[in-house]
Each structure stands twice: as C-alpha cells, then as structure tokens.
N, C-alpha and C positions, 0 to 999 in steps of 0.2 A: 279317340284317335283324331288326330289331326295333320293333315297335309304339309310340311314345310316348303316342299319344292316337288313343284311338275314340269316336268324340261327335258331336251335332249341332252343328252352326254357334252355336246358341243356347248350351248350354253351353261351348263354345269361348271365347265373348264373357265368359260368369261366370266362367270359369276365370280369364281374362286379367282381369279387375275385382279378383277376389278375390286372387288370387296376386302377379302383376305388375306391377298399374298402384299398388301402392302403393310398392314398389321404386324405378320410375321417378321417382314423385314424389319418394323422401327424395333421387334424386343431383339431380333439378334443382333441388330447392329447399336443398341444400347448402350452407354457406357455412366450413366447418371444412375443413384441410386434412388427409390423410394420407399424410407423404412412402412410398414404398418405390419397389422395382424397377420400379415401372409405369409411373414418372415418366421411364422412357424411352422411351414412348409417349406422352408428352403431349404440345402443342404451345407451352405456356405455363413449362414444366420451367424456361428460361433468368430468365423474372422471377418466382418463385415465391417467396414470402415464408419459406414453410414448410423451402425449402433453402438449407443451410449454402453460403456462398460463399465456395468454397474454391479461388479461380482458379488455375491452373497448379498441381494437385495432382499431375498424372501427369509434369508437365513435356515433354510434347508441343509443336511448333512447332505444330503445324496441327490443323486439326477431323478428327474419324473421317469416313466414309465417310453415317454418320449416326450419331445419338442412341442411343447405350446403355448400361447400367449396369457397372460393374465394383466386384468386393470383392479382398481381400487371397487367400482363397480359391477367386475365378474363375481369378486370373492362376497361381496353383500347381494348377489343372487344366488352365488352358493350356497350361502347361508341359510338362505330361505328353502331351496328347493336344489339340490343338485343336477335331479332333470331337467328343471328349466334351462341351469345354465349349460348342461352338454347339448341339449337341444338348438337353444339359442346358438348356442357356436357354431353350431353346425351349418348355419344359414337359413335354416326351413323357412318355411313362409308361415308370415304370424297372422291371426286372426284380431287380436282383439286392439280398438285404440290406444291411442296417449290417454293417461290420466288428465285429467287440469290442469294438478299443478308440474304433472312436466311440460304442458301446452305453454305454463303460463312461465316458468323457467326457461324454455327454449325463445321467447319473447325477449323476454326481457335478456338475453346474453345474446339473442342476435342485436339487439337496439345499442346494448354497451357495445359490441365487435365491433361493429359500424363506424360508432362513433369513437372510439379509442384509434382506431388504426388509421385517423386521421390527425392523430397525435397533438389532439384539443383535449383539455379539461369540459368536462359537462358541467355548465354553468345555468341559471335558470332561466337566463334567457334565450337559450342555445335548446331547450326540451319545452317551454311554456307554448308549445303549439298543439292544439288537437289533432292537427294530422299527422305528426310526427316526423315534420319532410326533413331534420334532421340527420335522419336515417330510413331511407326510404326503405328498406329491407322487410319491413313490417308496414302494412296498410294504416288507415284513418283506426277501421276499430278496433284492429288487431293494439295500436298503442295505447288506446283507453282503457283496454284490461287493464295495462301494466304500467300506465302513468302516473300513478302514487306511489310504488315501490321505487320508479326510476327519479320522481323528485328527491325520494331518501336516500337514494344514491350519491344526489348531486354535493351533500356537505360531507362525504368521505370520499369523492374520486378521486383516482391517485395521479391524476395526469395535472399537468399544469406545473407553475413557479418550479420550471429547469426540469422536472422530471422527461423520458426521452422513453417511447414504446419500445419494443424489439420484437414482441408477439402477441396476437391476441388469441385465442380457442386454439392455439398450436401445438400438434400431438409432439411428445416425445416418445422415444422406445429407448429402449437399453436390452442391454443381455446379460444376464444372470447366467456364468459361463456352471457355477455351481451345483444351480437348481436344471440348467439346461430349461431357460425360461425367457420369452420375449417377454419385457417389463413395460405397459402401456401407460402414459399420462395424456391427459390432456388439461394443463390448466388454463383459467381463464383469461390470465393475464402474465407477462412477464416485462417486465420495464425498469429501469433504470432510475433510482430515485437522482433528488439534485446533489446526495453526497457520493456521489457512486455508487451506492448502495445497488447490489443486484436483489429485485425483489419478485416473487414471485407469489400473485393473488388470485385466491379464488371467492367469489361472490355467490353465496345463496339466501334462496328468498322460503320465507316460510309465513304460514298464516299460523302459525303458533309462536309460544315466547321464546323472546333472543335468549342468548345462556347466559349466565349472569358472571361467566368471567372465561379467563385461556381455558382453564383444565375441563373443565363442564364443555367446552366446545370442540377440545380433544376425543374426548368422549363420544359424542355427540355426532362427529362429523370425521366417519373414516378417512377419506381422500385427505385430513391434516397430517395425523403420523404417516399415511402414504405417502405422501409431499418432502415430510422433513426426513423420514426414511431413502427417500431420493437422494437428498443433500447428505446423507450418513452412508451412503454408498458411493458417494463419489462423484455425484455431476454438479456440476456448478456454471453449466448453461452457455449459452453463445458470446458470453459476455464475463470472461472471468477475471471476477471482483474479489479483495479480499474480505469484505463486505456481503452479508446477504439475511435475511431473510423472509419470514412465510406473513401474509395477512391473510386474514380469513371477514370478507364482509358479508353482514346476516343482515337481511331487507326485510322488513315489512311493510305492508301497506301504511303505517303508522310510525317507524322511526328504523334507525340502520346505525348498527354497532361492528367497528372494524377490530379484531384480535390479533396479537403480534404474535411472533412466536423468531429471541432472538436465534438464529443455529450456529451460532458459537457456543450453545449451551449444550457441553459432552453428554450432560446429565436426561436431555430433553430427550436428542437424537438415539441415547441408549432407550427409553422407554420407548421411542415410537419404533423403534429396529423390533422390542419384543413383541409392540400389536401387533404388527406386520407377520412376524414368523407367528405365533400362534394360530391369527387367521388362514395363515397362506397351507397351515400343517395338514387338516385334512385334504384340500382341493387338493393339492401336490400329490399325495399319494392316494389319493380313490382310481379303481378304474371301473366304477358300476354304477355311477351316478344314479344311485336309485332316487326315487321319487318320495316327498314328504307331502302329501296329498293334506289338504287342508283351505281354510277360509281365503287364503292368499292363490287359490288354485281358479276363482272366480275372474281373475283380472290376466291368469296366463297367457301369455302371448303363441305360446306352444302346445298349449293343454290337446288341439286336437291331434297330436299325434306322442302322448305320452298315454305308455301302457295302462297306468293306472286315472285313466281320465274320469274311469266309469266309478271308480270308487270314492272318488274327491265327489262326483254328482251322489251317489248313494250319501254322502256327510253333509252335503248340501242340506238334501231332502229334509232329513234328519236332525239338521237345525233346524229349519224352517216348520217342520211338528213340531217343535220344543219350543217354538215363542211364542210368547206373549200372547192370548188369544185365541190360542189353537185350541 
C-alpha cells in the first residue's frame, strides 16, 4: 500500500487546478494529430486524416476480432511466443534487460540518427574520433563498442553528392480499413537520392555472415517484404516520386553490404504482399495467445506474469540435467 496524497479537500481542489485541469484542457482544445499505437484504441482510427491508407496491407479477408496495432516486429514475437507478444502489448512492466546486440543496435542507429538529420554524409573524418563528438547522443565508450561497424558504414552512406534527408527513425502508421488494423513502421531512414529517387533504408548490424545476395536477405530480414509490402499497398511517403525504392544495409564489425530492392518490380511486391499475409494469418485471428514455453522463455521480458512461467522453469531444469556432465 502506498500513500498518493494526504491533504484537505481544499488542496485536493488546487492541486487538481494547478497540475491537471491544464492538461485536460490542451487534449480538449487539440486540434493536431499524433498517429502511434494508441490509434487502436480510438474510435475515429478508420477516417483519420493523420493515417496512411494502406487498405489490404495484411491481405486479411475479414476484420480482427477488434482494432489493434501490428509492426514487422510484433508478428516475429508472435512467432516465437504469442504470450509474450499479448503481454508485451499490454504494457506490463518487464523484467528482464536488452540483449547486446540490441544494446549494440540501439547505438549504432542512434549515432547514424544524429548524424544524418544533419543532412551530412559520414565521411571518415567526420567519425575518426574516439569520443564520438560527432554525435554527442552516445558517450566516449558507448562509441567504442560500435566504432568498427560505423567505419563500415561510412563506404555505403547514402547522404551526400545532392542526396537530400526527409526522416530519420520516423514512425509511419497506416490503416488497413480491411483487416481493421493499425499498420506500424518505423524505418531507419527515408531520403531523397540526387535523381529523385524516393528511397527508403534500413541498416542492420550483425556479428554473423552478410547474405550473399537480395533473395537470401528477403529471407532473412522480415521488415524488407514488410517495407516493399508498404509501397504494394499504397504509400509512397511525404515526397511523392515516381521513383522509389528499398536498400537494405547489413554491418559488420568487418565490412558492410547495401541490397536494393527496385518496386517497380509487380513480380517483387506480389511475393512480399504473400509474406506478409501468411505471417499476419494467425496473429489476426487468435484471441488466446497462448503461451509456447521454451529456451527463448529464459530472456522474456514478461515471463513473470505469464501462466505458464513455472513450466518453461520446469524445461529449464530439465535441460540443464541433460547436459553435458550431469
């Protein structure tokens, strides 16, 4: 049990004047829109000016069950564990940390944000500092992590000779009037090449091997048919080009390979519209998110409040008699 507030009625009344009632007034007297995940709790979501209408993005026959939001990264938590991700949505409070390499991912795209939305090319004398004062966003050792991936960055950056930013880590939403679905992106980058070209890129970093071409990285990296599934539904961005498409740049501490992907290609956009729907098929229609307890139940963000917490530990146990030794 905990105390919020001890007071007379009287200050109760100032508190709520001074604190509160000014709050209330900026949402009633609102008139600006701010899309995000909320908009699947709104009742106005389907004529919202503010959302991309991006009908049949899931390629769903029928509506959910009701209104809710889905990213590239809901459905590959889906995948693993349905509870995690109805949990997760839910907002609970998580327990357990960031892995590394999303520590070391969240670095390195804050360092690029930084430094793109000053709408300079990263050159190597622009990053050859240890303290990174380039972009102050990240401390002295926080860039040391991540100062080899971001030199390998510097021979594919896509800023520079005339190209022109327009966003950098900036959500989109749409609405799937279909599926009766808030559709979330967030890419890493969306910029203007020097031929008009509207381009939109997302960069990831891995300590395992680059793919060895487009289709292997199709593969490989849900959020690309997520992306060119975007452009196959209908958005073509704050900057419409008849020009456009997808890069995909893969970092390693060791070398950095950029993939294209042109979307004028019908043949492309059809295949990435079927990932999309086959992944999106069960999440859409489940309403029991049951739980798939297992190895990957070790690093849950939610596990303390998923029914079956005690049975993922009972499989635990039960590895750990079975290795090596025991």
């Amino acid at each position: 049990m905990q105390t919020l507030f001890y007071d007379t009625p009287a200050a109760a009344r100032t508190a709520y004047e001074a604190q509160a009632l000014p709050v209330l007034h900026k949402i009633v007297s609102a008139k600006s829109t701010s899309p995000g995940v909320s908009c699947q709790r709104c009742k106005i979501a389907g004529c919202c000016s503010a959302l991309e209408r991006i009908d049949g993005f899931l390629g769903q026959a029928h509506r959910g069950h009701a209104t809710r939001s889905v990213s590239a990264r809901d459905l590959e938590i889906y995948e693993k564990c349905p509870a995690q991700w109805h949990l997760t949505s839910a907002n609970l409070p998580t327990e357990s940390e960031s892995s590394s390499a999303s520590e070391r991912g969240r670095k390195i795209h804050t360092w690029l944000a930084m430094t793109h939305m000053s709408n300079r090319g990263c050159s190597p004398g622009g990053i050859d500092s240890s303290d990174g004062s380039s972009a102050p966003s990240i401390d002295e050792e926080e860039y040391s992590e991540v100062r080899d991936y971001i030199f390998q960055h510097v021979n594919s950056c896509a800023l520079g000779q005339g190209a022109r930013v327009i966003a950098s880590e900036a959500p989109i939403y749409g609405y799937d009037a279909k599926a009766d679905v808030i559709i979330a992106s967030k890419p890493d980058l969306l910029y203007i090449d020097s031929d008009e070209t509207f381009v939109i890129r997302e960069t990831k970093t891995t300590t395992l091997d680059i793919p060895q071409n487009a289709n292997e990285a199709f593969d490989k990296f849900f959020s690309i048919p997520w992306l060119l599934n975007l452009f196959a539904s209908g958005y073509r961005g704050p900057y419409q080009s008849e020009n456009a498409r997808l890069e995909l740049e893969v970092l390693t501490p060791e070398e950095g390979r950029v993939f294209t992907w042109d979307l004028s290609d019908s043949g492309l956009l059809r295949m990435a519209k079927a990932e999309v729907r086959l992944r999106a098929r069960a999440w859409h229609r489940d309403t029991t998110w049951s739980s798939t307890p297992g190895a990957h139940c070790k690093w849950c963000p939610v596990r303390q409040w998923c029914p079956d917490a005690s049975t993922a530990g009972e499989a635990d146990e039960y590895d750990a008699e079975r290795a090596p030794g025991r």
